[in-house]
PDB file with SEQRES, HELIX, SHEET and CRYST1 records, atoms N, CA, C and O in Angstrom:
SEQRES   1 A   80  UNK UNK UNK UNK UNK UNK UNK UNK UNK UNK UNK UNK UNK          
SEQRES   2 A   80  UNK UNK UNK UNK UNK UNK UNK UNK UNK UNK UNK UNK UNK          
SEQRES   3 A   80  UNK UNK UNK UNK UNK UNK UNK UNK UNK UNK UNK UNK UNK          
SEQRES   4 A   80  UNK UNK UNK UNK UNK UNK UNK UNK UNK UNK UNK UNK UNK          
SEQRES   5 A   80  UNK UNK UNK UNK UNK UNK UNK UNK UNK UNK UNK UNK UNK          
SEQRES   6 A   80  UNK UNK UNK UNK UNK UNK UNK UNK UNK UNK UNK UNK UNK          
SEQRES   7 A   80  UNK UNK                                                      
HELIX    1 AA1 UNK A   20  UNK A   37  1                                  18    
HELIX    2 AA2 UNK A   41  UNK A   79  1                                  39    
SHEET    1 AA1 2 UNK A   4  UNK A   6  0                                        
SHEET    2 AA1 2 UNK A   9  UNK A  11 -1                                        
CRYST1    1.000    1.000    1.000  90.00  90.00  90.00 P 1           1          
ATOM      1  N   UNK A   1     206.346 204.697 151.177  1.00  0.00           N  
ATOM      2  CA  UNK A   1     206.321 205.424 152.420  1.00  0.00           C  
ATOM      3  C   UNK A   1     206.989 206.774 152.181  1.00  0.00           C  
ATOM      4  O   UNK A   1     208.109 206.900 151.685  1.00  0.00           O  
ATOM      5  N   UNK A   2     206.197 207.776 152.582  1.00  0.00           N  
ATOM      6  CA  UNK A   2     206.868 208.946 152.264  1.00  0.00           C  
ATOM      7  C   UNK A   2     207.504 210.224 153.846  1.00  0.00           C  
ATOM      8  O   UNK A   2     206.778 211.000 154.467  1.00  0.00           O  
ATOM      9  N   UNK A   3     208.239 210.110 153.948  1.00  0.00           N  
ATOM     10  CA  UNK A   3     208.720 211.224 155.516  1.00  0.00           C  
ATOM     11  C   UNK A   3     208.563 212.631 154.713  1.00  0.00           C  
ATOM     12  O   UNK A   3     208.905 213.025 153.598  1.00  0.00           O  
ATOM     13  N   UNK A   4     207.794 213.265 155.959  1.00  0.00           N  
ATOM     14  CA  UNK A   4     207.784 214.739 155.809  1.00  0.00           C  
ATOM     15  C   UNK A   4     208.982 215.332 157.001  1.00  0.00           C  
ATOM     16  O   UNK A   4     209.307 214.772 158.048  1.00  0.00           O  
ATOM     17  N   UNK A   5     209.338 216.247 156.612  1.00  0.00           N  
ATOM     18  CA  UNK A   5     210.116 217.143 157.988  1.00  0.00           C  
ATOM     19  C   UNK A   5     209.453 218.346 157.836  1.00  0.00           C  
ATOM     20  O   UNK A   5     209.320 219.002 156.803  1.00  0.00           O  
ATOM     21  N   UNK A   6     208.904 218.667 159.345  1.00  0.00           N  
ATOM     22  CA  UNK A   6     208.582 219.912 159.316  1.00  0.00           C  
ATOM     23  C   UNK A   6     208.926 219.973 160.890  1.00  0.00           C  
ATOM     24  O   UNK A   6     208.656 219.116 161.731  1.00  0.00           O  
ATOM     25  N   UNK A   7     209.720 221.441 161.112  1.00  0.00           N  
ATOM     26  CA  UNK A   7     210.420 222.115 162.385  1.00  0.00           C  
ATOM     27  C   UNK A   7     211.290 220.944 163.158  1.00  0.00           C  
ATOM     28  O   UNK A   7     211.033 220.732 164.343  1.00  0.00           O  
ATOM     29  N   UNK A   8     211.945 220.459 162.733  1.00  0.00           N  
ATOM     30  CA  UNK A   8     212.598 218.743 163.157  1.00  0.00           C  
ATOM     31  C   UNK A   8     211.685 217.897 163.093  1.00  0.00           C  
ATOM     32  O   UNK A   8     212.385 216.927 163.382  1.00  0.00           O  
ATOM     33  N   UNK A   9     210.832 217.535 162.971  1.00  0.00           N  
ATOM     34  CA  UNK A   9     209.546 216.538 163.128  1.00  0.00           C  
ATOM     35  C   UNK A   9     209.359 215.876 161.745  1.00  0.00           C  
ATOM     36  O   UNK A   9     209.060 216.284 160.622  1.00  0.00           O  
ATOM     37  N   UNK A  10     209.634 214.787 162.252  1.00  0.00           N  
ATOM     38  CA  UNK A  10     209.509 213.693 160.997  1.00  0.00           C  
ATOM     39  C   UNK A  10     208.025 213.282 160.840  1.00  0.00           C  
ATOM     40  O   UNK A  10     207.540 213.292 161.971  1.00  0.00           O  
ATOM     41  N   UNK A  11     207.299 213.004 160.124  1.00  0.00           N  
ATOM     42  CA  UNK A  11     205.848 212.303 160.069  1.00  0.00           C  
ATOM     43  C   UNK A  11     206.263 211.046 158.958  1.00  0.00           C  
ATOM     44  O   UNK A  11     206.839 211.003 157.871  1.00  0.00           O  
ATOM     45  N   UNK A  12     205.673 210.133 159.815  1.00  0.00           N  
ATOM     46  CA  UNK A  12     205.813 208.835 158.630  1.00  0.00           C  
ATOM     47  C   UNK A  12     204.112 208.955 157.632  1.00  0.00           C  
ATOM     48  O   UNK A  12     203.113 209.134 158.329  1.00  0.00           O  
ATOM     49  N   UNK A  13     204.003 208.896 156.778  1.00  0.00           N  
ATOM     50  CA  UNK A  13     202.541 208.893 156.308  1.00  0.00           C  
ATOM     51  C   UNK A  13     202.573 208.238 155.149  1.00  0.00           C  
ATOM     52  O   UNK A  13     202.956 208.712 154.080  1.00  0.00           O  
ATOM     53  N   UNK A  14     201.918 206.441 155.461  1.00  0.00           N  
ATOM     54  CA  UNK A  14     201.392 205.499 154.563  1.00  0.00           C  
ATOM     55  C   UNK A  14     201.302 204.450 155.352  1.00  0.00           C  
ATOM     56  O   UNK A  14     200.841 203.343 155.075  1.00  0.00           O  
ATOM     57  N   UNK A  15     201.893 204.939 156.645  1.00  0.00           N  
ATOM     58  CA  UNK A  15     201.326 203.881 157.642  1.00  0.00           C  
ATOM     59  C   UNK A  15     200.388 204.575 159.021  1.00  0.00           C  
ATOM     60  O   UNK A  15     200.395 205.674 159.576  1.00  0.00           O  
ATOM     61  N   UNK A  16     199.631 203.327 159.208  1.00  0.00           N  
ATOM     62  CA  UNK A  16     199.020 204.025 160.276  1.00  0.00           C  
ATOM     63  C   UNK A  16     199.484 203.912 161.632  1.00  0.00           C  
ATOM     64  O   UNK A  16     200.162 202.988 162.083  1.00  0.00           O  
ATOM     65  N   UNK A  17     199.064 204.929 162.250  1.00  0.00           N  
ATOM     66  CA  UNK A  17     199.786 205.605 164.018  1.00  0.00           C  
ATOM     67  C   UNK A  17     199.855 204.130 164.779  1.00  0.00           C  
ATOM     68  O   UNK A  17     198.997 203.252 164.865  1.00  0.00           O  
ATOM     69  N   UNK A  18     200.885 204.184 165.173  1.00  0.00           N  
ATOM     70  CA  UNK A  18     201.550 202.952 166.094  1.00  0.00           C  
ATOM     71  C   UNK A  18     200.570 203.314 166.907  1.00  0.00           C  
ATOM     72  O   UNK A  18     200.169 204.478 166.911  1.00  0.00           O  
ATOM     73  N   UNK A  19     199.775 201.871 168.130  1.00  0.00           N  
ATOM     74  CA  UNK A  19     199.210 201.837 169.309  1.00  0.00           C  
ATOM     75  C   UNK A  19     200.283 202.217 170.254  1.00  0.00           C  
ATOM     76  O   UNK A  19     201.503 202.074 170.172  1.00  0.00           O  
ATOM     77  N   UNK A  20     199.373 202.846 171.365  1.00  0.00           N  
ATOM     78  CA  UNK A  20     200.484 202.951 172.448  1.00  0.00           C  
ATOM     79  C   UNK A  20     201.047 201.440 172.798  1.00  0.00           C  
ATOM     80  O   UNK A  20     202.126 200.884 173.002  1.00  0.00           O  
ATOM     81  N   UNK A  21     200.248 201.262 172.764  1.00  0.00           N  
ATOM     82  CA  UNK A  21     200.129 199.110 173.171  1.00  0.00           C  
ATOM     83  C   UNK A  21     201.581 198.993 172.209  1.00  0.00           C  
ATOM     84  O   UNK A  21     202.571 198.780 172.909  1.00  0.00           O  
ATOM     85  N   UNK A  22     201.790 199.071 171.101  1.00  0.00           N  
ATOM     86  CA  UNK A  22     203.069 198.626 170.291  1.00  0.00           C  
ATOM     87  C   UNK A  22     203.617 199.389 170.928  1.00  0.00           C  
ATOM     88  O   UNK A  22     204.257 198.932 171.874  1.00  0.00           O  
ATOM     89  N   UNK A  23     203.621 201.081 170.680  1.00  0.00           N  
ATOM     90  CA  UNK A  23     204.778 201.963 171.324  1.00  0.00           C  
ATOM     91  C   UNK A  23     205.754 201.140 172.548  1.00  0.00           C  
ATOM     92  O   UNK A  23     206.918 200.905 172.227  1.00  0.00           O  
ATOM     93  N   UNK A  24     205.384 200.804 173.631  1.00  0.00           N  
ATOM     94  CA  UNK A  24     205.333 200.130 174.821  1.00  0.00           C  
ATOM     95  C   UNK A  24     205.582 198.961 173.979  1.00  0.00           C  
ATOM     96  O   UNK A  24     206.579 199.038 173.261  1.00  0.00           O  
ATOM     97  N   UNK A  25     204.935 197.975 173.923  1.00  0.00           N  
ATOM     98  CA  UNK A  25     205.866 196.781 173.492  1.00  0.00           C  
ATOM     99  C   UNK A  25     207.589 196.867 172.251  1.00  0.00           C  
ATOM    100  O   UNK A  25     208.569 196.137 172.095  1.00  0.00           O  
ATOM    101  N   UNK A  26     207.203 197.924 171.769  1.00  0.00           N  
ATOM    102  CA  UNK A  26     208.839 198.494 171.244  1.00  0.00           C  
ATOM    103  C   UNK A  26     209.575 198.901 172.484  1.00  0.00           C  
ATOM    104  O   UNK A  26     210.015 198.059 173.267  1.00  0.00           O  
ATOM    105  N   UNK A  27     209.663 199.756 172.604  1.00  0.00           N  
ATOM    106  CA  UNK A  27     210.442 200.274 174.172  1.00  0.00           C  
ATOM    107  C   UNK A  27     210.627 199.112 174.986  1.00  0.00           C  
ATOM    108  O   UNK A  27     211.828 199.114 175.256  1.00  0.00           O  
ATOM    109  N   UNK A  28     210.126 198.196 175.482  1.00  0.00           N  
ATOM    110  CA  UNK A  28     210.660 197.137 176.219  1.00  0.00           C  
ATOM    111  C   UNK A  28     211.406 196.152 175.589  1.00  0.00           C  
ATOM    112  O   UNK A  28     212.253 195.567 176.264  1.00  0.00           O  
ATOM    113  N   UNK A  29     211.190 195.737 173.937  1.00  0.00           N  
ATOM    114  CA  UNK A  29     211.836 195.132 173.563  1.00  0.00           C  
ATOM    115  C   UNK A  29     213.136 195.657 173.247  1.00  0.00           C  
ATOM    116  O   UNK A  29     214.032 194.885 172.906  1.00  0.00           O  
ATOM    117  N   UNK A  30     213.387 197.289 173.352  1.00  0.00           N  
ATOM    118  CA  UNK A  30     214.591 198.101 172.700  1.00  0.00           C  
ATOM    119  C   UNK A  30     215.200 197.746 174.000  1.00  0.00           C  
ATOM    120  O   UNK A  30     216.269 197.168 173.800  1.00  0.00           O  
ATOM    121  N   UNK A  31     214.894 197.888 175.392  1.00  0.00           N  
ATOM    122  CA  UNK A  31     215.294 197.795 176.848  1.00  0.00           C  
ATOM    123  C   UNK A  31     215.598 196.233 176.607  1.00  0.00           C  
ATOM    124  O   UNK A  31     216.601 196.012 175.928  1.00  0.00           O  
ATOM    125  N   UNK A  32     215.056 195.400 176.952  1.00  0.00           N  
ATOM    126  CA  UNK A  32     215.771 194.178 176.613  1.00  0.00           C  
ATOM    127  C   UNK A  32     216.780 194.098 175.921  1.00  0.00           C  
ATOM    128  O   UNK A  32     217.926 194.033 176.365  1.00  0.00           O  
ATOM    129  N   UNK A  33     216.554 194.095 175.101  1.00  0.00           N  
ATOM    130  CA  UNK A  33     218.087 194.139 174.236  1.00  0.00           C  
ATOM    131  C   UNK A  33     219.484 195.033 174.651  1.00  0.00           C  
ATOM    132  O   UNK A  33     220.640 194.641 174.491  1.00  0.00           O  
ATOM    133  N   UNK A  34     219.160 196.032 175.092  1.00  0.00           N  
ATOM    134  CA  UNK A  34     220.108 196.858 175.515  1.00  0.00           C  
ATOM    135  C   UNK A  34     220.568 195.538 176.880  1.00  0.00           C  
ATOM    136  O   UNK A  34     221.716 195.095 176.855  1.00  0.00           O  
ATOM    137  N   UNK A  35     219.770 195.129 177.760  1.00  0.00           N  
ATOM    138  CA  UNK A  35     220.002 194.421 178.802  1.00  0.00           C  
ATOM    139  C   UNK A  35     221.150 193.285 178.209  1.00  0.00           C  
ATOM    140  O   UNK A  35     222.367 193.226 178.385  1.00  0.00           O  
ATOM    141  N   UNK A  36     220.350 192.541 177.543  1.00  0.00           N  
ATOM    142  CA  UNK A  36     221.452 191.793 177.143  1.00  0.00           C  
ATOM    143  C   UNK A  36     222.443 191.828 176.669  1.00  0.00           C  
ATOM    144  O   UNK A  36     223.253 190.941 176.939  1.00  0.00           O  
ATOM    145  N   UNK A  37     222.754 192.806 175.826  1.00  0.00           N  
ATOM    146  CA  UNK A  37     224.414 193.773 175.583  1.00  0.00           C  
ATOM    147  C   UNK A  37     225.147 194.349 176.557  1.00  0.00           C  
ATOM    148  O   UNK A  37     226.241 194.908 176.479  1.00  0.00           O  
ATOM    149  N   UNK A  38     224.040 194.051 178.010  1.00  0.00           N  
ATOM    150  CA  UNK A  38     225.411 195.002 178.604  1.00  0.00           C  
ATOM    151  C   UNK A  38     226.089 193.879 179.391  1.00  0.00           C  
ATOM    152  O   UNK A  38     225.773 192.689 179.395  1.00  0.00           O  
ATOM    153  N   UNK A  39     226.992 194.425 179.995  1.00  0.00           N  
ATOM    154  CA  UNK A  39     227.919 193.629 180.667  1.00  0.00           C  
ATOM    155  C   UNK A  39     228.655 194.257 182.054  1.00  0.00           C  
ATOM    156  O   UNK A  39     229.616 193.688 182.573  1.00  0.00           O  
ATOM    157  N   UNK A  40     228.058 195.541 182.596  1.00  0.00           N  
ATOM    158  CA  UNK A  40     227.957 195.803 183.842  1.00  0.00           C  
ATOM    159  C   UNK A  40     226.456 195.771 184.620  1.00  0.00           C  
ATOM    160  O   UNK A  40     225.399 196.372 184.428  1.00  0.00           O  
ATOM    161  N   UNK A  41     226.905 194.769 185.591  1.00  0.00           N  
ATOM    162  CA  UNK A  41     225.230 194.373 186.151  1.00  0.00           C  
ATOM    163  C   UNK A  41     224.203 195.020 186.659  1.00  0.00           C  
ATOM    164  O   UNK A  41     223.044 194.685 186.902  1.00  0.00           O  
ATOM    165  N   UNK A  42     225.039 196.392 186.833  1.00  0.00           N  
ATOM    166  CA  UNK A  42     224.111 197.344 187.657  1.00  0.00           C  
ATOM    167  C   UNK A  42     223.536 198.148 186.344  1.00  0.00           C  
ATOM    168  O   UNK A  42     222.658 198.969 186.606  1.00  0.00           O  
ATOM    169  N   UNK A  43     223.840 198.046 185.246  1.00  0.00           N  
ATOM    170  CA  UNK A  43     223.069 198.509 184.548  1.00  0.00           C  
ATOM    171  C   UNK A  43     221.919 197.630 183.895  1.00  0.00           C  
ATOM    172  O   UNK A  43     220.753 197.972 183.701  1.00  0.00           O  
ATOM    173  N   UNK A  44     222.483 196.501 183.623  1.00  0.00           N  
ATOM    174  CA  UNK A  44     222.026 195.751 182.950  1.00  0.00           C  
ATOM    175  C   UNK A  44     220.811 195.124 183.657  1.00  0.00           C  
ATOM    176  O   UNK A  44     219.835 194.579 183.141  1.00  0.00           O  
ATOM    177  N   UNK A  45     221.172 195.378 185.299  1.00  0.00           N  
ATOM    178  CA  UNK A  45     219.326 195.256 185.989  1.00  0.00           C  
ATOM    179  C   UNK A  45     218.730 196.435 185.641  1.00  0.00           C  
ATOM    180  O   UNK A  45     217.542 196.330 185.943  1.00  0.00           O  
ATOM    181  N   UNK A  46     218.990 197.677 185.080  1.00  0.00           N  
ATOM    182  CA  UNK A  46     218.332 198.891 185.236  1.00  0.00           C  
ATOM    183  C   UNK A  46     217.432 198.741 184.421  1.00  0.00           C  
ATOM    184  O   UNK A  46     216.220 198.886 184.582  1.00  0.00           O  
ATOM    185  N   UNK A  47     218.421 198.226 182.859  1.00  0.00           N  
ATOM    186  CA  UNK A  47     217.341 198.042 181.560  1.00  0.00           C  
ATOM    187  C   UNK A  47     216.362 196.942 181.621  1.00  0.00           C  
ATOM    188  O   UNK A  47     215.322 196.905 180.964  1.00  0.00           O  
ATOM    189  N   UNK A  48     216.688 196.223 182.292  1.00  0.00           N  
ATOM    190  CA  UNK A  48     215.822 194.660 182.371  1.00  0.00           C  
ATOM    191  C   UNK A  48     214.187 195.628 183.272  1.00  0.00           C  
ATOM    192  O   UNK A  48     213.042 195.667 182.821  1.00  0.00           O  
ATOM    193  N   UNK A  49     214.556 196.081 184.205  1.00  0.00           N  
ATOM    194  CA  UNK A  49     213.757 196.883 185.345  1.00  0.00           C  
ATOM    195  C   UNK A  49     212.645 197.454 184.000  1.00  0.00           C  
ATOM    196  O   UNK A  49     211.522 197.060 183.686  1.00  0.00           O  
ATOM    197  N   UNK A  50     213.464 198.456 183.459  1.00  0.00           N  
ATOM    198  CA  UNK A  50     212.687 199.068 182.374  1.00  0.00           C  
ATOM    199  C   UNK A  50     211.564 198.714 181.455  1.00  0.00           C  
ATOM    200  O   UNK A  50     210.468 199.226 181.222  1.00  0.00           O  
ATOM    201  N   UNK A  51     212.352 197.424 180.909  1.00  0.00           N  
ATOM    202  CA  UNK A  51     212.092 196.762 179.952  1.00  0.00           C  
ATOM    203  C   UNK A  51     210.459 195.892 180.793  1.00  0.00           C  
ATOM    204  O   UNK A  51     209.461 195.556 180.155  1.00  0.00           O  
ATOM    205  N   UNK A  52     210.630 195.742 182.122  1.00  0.00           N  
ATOM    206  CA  UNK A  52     209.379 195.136 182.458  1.00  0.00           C  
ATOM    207  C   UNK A  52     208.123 196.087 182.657  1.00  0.00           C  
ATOM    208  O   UNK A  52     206.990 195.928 182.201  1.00  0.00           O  
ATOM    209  N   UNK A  53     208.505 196.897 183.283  1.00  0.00           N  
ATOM    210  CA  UNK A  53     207.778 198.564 183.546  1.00  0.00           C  
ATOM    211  C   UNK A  53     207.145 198.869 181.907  1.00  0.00           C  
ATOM    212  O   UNK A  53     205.975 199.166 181.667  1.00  0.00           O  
ATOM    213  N   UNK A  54     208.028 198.739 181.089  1.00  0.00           N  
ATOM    214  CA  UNK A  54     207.112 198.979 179.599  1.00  0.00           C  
ATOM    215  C   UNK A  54     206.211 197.742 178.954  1.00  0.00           C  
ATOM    216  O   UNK A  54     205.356 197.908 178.084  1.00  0.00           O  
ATOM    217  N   UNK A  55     206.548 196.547 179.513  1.00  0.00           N  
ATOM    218  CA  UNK A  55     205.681 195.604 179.386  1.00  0.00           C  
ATOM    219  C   UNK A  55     204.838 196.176 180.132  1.00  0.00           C  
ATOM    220  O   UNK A  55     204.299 197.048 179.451  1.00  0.00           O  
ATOM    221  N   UNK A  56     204.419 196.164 181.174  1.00  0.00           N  
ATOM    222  CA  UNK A  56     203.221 196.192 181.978  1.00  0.00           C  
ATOM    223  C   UNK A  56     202.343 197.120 181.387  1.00  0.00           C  
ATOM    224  O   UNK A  56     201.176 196.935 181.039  1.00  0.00           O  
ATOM    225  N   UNK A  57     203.324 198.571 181.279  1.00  0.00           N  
ATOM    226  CA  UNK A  57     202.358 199.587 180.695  1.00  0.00           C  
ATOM    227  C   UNK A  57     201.647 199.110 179.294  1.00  0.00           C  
ATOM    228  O   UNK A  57     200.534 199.596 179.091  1.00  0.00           O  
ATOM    229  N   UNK A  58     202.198 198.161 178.253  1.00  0.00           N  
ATOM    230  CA  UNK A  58     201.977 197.788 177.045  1.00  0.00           C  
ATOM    231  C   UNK A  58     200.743 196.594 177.304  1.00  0.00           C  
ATOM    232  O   UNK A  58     200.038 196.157 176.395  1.00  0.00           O  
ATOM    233  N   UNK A  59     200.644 196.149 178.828  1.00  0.00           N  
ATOM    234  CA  UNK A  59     199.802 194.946 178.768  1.00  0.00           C  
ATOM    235  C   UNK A  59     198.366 196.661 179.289  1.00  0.00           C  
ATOM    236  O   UNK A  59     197.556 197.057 178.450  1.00  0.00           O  
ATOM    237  N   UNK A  60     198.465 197.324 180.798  1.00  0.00           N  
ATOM    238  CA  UNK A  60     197.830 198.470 180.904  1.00  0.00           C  
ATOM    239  C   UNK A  60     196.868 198.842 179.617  1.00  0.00           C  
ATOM    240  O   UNK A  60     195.687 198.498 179.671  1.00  0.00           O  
ATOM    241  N   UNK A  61     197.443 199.651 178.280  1.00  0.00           N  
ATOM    242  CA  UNK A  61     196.862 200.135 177.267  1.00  0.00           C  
ATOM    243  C   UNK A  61     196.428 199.324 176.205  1.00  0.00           C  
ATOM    244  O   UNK A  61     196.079 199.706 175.088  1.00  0.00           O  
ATOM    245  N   UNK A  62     196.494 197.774 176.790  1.00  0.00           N  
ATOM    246  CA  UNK A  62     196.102 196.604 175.912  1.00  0.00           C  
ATOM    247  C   UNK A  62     194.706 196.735 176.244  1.00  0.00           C  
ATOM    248  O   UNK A  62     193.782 197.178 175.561  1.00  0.00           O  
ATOM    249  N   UNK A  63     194.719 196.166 177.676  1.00  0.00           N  
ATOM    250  CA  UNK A  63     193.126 196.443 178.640  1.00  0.00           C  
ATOM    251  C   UNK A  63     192.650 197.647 177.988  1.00  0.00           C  
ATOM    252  O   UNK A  63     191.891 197.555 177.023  1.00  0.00           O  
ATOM    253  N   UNK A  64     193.104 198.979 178.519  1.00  0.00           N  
ATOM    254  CA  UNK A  64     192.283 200.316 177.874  1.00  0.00           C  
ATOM    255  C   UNK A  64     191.533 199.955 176.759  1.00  0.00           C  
ATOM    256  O   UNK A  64     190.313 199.806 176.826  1.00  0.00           O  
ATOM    257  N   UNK A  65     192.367 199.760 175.437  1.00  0.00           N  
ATOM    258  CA  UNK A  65     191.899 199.498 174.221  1.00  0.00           C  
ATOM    259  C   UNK A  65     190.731 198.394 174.302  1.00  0.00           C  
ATOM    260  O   UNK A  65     189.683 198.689 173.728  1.00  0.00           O  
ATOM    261  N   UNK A  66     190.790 197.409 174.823  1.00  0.00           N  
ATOM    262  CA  UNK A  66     189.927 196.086 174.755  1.00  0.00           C  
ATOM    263  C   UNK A  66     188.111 197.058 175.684  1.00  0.00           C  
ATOM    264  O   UNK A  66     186.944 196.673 175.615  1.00  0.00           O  
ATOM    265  N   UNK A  67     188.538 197.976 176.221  1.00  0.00           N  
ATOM    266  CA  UNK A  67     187.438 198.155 177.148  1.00  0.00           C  
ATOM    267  C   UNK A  67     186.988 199.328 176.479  1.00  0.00           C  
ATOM    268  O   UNK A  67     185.778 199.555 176.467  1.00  0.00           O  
ATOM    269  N   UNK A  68     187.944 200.269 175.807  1.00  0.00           N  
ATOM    270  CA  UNK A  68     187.003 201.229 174.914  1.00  0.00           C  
ATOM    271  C   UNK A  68     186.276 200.516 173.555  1.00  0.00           C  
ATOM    272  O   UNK A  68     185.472 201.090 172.820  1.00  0.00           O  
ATOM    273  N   UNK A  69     186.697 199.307 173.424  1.00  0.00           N  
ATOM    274  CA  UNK A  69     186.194 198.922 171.869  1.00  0.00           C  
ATOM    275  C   UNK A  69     185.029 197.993 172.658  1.00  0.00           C  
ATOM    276  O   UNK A  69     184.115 197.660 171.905  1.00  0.00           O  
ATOM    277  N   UNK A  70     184.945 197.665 173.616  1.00  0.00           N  
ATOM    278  CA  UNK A  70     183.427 197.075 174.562  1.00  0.00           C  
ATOM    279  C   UNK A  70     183.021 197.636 174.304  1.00  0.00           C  
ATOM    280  O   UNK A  70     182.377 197.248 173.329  1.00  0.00           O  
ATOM    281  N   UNK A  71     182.728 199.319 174.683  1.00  0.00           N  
ATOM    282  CA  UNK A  71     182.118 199.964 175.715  1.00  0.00           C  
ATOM    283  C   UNK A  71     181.560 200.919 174.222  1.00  0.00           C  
ATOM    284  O   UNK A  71     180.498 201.534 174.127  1.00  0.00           O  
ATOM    285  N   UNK A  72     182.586 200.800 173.227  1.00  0.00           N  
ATOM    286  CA  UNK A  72     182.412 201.507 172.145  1.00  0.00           C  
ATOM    287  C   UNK A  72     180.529 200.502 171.331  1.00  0.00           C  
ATOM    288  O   UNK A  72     179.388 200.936 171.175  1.00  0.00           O  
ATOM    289  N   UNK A  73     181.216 199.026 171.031  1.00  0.00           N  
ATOM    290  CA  UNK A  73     180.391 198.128 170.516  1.00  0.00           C  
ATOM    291  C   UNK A  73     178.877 198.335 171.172  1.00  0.00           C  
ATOM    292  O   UNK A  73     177.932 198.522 170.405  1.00  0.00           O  
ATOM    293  N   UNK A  74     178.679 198.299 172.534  1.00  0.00           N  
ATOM    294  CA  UNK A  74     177.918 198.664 173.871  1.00  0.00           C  
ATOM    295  C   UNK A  74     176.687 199.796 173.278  1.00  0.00           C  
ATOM    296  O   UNK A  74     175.489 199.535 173.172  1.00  0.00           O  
ATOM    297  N   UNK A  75     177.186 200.767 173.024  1.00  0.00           N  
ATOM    298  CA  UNK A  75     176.678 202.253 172.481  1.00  0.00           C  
ATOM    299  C   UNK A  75     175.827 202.455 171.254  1.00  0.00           C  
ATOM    300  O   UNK A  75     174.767 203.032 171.015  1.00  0.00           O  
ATOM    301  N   UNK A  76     177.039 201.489 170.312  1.00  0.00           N  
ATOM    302  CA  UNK A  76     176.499 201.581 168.922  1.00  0.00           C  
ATOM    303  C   UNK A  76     175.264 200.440 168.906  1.00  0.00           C  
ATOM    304  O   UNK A  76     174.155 200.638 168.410  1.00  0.00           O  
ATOM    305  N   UNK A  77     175.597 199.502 169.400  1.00  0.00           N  
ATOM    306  CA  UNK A  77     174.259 198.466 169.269  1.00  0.00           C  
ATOM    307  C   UNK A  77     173.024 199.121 169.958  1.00  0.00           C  
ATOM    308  O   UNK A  77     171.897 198.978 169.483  1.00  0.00           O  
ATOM    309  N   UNK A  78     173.254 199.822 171.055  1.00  0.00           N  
ATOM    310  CA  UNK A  78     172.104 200.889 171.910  1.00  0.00           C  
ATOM    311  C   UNK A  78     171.312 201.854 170.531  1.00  0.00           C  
ATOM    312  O   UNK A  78     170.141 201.993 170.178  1.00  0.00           O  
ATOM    313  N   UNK A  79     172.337 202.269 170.138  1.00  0.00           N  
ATOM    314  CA  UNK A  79     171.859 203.403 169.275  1.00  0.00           C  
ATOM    315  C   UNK A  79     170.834 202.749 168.340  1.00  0.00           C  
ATOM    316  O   UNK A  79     169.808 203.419 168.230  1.00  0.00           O  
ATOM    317  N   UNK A  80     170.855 201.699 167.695  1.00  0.00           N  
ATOM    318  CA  UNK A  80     170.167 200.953 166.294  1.00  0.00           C  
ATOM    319  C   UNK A  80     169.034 200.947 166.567  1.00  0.00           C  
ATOM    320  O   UNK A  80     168.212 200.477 165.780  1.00  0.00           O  
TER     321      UNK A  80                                                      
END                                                                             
C-alpha cells in the first residue's frame, strides 16, 4: 500500500475507494464505540443517536447501489 500527500491530502492507492455504504457503516461503528466509552449520558445518547442516523444512511446507499446495479443489468441486457 502506498500513501501519496499532496496539499494535505492523503490518497491511499492499492486499494479500492471505500463504498459510501462502508463509509457509513464505519462512522456508526466509530459512534458506537465512542457511545460506549462514555460515561456522561447526555452524551453518550448523542453518539448512540449518531451512530443510528449513519446506520440508516449506510442501509439508504445500500438500496441506491442494489437499484443502480438493477437498473444498470436492465440496460445492458436491452442493448445485446
Amino acid at each position: 500500500m502506498v500513501l501519496l500527500h499532496w496539499r494535505g491530502i492523503s490518497k491511499d492507492i492499492g486499494r479500492a475507494p471505500m463504498s459510501m455504504r462502508d463509509h457509513y457503516r464505519t462512522k456508526a461503528a466509530e459512534f458506537h464505540a465512542r457511545a460506549r466509552n462514555e460515561y456522561d449520558g447526555k452524551t453518550r445518547l448523542e453518539y448512540e443517536n449518531l451512530a443510528k442516523q449513519y446506520s440508516r444512511l449506510a442501509e439508504q446507499a445500500e438500496r441506491k447501489d442494489s437499484a443502480a446495479r438493477f437498473t444498470s443489468s436492465l440496460y445492458s441486457s436491452v442493448r445485446r
